[in-house]
MMTF fields as JSON, N, C-alpha, C and O atoms, coordinates in Angstrom:
{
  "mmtfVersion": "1.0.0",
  "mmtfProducer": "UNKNOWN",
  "numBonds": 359,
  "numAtoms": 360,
  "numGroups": 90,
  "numChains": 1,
  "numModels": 1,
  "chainsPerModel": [1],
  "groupsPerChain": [90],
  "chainIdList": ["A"],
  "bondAtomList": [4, 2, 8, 6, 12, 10, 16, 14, 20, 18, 24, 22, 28, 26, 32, 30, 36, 34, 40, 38, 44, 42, 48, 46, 52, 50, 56, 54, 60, 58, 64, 62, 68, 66, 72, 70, 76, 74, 80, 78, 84, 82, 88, 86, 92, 90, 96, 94, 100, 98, 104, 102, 108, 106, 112, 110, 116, 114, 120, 118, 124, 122, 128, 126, 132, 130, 136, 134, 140, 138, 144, 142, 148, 146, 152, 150, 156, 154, 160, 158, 164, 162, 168, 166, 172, 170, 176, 174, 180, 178, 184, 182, 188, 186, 192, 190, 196, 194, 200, 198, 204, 202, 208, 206, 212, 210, 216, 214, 220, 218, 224, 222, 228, 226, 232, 230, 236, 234, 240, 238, 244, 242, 248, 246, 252, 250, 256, 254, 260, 258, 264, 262, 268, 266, 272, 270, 276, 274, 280, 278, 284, 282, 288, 286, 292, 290, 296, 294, 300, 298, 304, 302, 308, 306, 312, 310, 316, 314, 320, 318, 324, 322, 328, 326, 332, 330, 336, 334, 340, 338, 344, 342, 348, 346, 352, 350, 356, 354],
  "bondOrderList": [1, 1, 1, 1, 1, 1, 1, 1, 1, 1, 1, 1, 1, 1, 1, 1, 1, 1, 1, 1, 1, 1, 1, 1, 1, 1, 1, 1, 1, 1, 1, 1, 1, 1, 1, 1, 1, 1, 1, 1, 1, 1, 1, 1, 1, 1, 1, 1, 1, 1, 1, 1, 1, 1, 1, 1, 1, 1, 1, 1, 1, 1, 1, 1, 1, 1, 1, 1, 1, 1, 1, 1, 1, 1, 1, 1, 1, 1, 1, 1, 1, 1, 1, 1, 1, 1, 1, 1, 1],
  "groupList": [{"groupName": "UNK", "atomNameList": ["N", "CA", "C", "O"], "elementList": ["N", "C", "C", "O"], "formalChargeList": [0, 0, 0, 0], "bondAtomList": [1, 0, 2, 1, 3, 2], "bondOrderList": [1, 1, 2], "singleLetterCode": "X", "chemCompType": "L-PEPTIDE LINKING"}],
  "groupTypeList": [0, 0, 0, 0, 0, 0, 0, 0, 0, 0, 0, 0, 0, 0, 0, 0, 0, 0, 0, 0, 0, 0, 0, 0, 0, 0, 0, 0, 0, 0, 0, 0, 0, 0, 0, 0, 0, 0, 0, 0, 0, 0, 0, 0, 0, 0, 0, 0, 0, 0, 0, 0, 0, 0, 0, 0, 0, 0, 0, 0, 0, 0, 0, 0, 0, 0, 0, 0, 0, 0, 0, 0, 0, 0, 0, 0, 0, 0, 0, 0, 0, 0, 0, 0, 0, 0, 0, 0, 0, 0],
  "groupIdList": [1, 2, 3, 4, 5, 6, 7, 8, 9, 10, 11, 12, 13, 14, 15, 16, 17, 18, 19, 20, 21, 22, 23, 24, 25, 26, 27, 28, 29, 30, 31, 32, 33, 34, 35, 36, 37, 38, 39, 40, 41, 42, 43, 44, 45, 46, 47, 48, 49, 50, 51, 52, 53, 54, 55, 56, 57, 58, 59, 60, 61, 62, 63, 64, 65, 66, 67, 68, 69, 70, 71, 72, 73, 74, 75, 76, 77, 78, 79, 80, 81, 82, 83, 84, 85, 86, 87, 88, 89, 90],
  "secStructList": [7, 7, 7, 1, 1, 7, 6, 6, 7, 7, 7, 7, 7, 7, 7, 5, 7, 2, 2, 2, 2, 2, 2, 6, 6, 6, 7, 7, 2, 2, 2, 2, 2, 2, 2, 2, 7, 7, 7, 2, 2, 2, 2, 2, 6, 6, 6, 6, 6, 7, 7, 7, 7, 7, 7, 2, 2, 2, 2, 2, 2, 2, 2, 2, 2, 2, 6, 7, 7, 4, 4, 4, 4, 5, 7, 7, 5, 7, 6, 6, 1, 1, 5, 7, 4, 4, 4, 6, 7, 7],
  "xCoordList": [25.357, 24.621, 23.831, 23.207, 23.897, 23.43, 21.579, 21.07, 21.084, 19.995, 19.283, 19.615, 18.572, 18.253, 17.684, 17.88, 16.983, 16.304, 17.052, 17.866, 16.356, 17.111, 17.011, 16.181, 18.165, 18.263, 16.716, 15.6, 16.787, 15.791, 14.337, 13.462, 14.306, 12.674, 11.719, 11.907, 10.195, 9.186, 9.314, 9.611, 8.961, 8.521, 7.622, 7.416, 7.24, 6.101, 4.694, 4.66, 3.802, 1.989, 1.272, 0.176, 1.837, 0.986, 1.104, 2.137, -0.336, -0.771, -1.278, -2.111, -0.429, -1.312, -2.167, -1.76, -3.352, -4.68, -4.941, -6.023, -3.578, -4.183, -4.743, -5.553, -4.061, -5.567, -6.761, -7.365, -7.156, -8.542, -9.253, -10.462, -8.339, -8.866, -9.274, -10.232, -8.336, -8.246, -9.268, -9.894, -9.889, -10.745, -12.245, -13.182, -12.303, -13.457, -13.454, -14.437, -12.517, -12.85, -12.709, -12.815, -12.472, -12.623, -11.417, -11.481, -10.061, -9.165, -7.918, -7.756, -6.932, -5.73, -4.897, -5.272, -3.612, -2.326, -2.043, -1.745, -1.982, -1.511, -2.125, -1.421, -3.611, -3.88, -3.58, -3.402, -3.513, -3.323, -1.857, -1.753, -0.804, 0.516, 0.619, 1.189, -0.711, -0.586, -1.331, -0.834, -2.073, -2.4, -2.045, -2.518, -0.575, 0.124, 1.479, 2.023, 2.007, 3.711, 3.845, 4.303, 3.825, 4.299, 4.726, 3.976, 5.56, 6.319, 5.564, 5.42, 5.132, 4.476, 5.317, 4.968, 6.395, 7.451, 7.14, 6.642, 7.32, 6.872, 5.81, 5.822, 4.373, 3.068, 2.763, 1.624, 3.564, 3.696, 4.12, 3.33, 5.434, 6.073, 4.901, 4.836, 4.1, 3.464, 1.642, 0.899, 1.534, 0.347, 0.457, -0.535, 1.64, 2.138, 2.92, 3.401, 2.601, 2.783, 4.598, 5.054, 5.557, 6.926, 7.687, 8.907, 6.761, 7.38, 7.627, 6.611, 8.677, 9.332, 8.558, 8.356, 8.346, 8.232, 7.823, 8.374, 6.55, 6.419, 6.366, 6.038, 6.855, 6.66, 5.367, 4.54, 5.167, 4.373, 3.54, 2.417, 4.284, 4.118, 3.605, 2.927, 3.954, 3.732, 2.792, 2.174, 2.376, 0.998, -0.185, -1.341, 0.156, -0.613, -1.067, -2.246, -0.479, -1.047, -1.647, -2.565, -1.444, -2.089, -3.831, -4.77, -3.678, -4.52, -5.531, -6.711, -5.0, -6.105, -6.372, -7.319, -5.604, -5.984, -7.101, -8.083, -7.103, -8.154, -9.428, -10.524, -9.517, -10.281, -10.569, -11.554, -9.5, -9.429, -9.17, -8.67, -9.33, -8.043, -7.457, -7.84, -5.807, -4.899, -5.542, -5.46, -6.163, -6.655, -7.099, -6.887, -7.773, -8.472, -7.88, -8.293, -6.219, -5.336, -4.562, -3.714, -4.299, -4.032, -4.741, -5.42, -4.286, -4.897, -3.17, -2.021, -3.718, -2.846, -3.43, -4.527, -2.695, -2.597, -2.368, -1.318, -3.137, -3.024, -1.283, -0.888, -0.943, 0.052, 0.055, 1.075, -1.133, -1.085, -1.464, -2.0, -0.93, -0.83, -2.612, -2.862, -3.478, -5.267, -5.254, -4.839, -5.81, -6.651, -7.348, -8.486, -6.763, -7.609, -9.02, -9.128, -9.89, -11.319, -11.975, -12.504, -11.264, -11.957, -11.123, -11.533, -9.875, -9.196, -9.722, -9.109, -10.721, -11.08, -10.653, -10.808, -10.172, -9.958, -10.915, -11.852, -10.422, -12.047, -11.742, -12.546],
  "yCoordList": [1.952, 0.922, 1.551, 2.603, 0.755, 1.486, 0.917, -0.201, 2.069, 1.682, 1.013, 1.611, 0.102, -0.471, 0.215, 0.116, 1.0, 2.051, 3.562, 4.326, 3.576, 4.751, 6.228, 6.551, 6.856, 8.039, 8.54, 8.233, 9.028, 9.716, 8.777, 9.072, 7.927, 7.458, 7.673, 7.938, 7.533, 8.873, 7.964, 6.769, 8.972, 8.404, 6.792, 6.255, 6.281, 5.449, 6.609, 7.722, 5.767, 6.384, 5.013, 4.74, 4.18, 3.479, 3.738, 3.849, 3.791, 4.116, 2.608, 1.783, 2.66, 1.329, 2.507, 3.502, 1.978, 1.937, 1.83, 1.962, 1.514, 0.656, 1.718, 1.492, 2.958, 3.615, 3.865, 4.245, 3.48, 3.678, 1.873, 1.644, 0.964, 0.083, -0.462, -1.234, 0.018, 0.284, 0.916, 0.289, 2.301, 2.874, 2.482, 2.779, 1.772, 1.155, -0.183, -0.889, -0.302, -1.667, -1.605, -2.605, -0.405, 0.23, -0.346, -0.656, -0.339, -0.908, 0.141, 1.081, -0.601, 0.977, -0.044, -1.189, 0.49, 0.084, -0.682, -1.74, -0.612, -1.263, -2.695, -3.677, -2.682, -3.753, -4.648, -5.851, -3.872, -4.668, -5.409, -6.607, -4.706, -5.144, -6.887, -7.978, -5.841, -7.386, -8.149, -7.434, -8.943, -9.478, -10.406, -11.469, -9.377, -9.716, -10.266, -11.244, -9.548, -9.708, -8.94, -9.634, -7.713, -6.911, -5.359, -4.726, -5.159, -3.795, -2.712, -2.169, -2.427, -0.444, -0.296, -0.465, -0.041, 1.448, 0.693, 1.396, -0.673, -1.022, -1.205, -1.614, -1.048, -0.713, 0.841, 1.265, 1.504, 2.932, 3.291, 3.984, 2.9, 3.177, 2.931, 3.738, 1.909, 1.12, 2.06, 2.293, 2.325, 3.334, 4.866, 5.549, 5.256, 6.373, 6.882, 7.893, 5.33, 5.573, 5.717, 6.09, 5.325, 5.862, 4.666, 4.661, 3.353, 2.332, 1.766, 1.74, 1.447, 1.346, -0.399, -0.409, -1.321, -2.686, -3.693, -4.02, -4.015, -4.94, -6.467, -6.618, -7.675, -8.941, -9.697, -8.873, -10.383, -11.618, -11.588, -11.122, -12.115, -12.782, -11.683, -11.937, -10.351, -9.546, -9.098, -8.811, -8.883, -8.309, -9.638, -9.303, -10.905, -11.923, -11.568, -11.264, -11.61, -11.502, -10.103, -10.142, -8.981, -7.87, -8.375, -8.271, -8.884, -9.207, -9.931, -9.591, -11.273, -11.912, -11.492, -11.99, -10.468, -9.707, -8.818, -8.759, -8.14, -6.987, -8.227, -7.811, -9.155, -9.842, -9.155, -8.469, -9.463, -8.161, -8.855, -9.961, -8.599, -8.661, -7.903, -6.734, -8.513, -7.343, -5.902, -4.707, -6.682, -5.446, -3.941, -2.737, -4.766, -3.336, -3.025, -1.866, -2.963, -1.476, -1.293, -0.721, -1.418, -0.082, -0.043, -0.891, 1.608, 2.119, 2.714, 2.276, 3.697, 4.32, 5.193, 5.026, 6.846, 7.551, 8.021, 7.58, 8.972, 9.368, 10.788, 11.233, 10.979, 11.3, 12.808, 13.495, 13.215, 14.724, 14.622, 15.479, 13.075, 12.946, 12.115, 11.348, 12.53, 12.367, 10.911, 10.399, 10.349, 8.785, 8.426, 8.878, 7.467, 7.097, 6.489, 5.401, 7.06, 6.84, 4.842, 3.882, 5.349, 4.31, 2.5, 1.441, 2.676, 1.75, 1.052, 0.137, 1.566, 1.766, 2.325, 2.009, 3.057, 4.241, 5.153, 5.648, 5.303, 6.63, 7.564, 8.382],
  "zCoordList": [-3.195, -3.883, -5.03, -4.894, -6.323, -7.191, -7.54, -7.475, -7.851, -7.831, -9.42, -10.443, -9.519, -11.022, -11.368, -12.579, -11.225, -12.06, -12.69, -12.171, -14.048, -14.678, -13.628, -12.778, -14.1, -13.087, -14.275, -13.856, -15.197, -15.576, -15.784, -16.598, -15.123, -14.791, -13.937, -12.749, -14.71, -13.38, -12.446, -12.413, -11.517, -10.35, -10.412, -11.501, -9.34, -10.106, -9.598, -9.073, -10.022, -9.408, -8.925, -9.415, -8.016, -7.622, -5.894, -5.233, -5.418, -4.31, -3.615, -3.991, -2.509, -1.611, -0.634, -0.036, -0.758, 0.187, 1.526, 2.099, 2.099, 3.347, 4.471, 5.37, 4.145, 4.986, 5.248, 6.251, 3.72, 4.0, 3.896, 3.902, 3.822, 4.14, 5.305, 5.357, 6.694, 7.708, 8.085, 8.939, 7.701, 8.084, 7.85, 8.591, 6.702, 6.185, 7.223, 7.448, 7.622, 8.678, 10.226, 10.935, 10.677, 11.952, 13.031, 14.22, 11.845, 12.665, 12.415, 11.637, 13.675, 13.785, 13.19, 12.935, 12.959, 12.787, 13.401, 12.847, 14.681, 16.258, 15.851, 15.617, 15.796, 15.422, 14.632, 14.819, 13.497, 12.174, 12.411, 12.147, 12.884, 13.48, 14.319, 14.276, 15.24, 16.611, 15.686, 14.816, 15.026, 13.713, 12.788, 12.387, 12.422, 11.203, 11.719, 11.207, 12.809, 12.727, 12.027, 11.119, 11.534, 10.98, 11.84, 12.582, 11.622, 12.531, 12.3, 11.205, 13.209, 12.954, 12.334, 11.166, 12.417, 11.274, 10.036, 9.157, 9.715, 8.202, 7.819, 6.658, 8.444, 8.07, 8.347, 8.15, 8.705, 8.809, 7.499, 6.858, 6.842, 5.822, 4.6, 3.673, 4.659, 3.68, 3.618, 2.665, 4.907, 5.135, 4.594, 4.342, 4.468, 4.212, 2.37, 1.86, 1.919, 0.709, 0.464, -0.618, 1.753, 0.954, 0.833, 0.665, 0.942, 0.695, -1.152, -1.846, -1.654, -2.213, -3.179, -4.394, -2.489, -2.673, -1.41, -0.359, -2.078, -0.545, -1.404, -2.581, -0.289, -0.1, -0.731, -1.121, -0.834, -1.395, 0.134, 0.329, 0.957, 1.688, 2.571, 3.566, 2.181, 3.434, 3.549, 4.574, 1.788, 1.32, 1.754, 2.014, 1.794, 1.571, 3.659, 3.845, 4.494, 5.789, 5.972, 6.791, 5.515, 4.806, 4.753, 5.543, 3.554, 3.138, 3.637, 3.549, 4.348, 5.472, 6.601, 7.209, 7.167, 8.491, 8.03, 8.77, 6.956, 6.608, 6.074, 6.447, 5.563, 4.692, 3.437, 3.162, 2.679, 1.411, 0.177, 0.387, -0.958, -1.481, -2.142, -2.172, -3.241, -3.154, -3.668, -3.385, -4.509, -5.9, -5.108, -5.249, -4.291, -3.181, -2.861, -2.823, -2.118, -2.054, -2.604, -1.919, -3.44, -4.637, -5.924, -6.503, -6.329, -7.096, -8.112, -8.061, -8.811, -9.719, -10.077, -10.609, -9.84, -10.106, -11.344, -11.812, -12.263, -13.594, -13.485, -12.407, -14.206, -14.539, -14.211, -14.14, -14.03, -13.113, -11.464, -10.762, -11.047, -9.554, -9.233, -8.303, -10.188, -9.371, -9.764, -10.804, -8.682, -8.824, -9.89, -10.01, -10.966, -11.913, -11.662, -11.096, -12.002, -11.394, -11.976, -11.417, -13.971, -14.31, -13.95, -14.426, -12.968, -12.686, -11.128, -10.578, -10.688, -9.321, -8.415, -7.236, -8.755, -7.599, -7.267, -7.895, -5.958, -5.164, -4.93, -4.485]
}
């Protein structure tokens, strides 16, 4: 399967948060799972940064389980890998 993106395009630099949103709210995975309907391995994937594209819909129960919103997890990374500070990142 071919992929839409150019072979020579960067990486991206956007970081989802949800670990430390999690941590700022004194909740595990497990939870957030029993919660959402959402699968550990795909809030694992999504906690871990090697997820690819998430859902509308997936981010949206995300979102009301933590009482969040989107903006607060993620951030973007400046182009030598570090958290852009003045985008809100910490």
């Amino acid at each position: 399967m071919a992929s839409s993106e150019p072979q020579d395009a960067p990486p991206h630099r956007i970081v989802f948060r949800l670990d430390e949103a999690l941590l700022q709210r004194g909740m595990t995975l497990t939870e957030l799972s029993r919660r959402t309907g959402i699968t550990m391995a795909n809030l694992s994937t999504l906690k871990n940064n090697r997820g690819k594209a998430i859902r509308f819909t997936t981010l949206t129960m995300i979102c009301d389980a933590l009482q969040i919103e989107p903006a607060q997890l993620f951030a973007i990374t400046e182009l030598d890998g570090q958290l852009d500070q003045s985008e809100g990142g910490t």
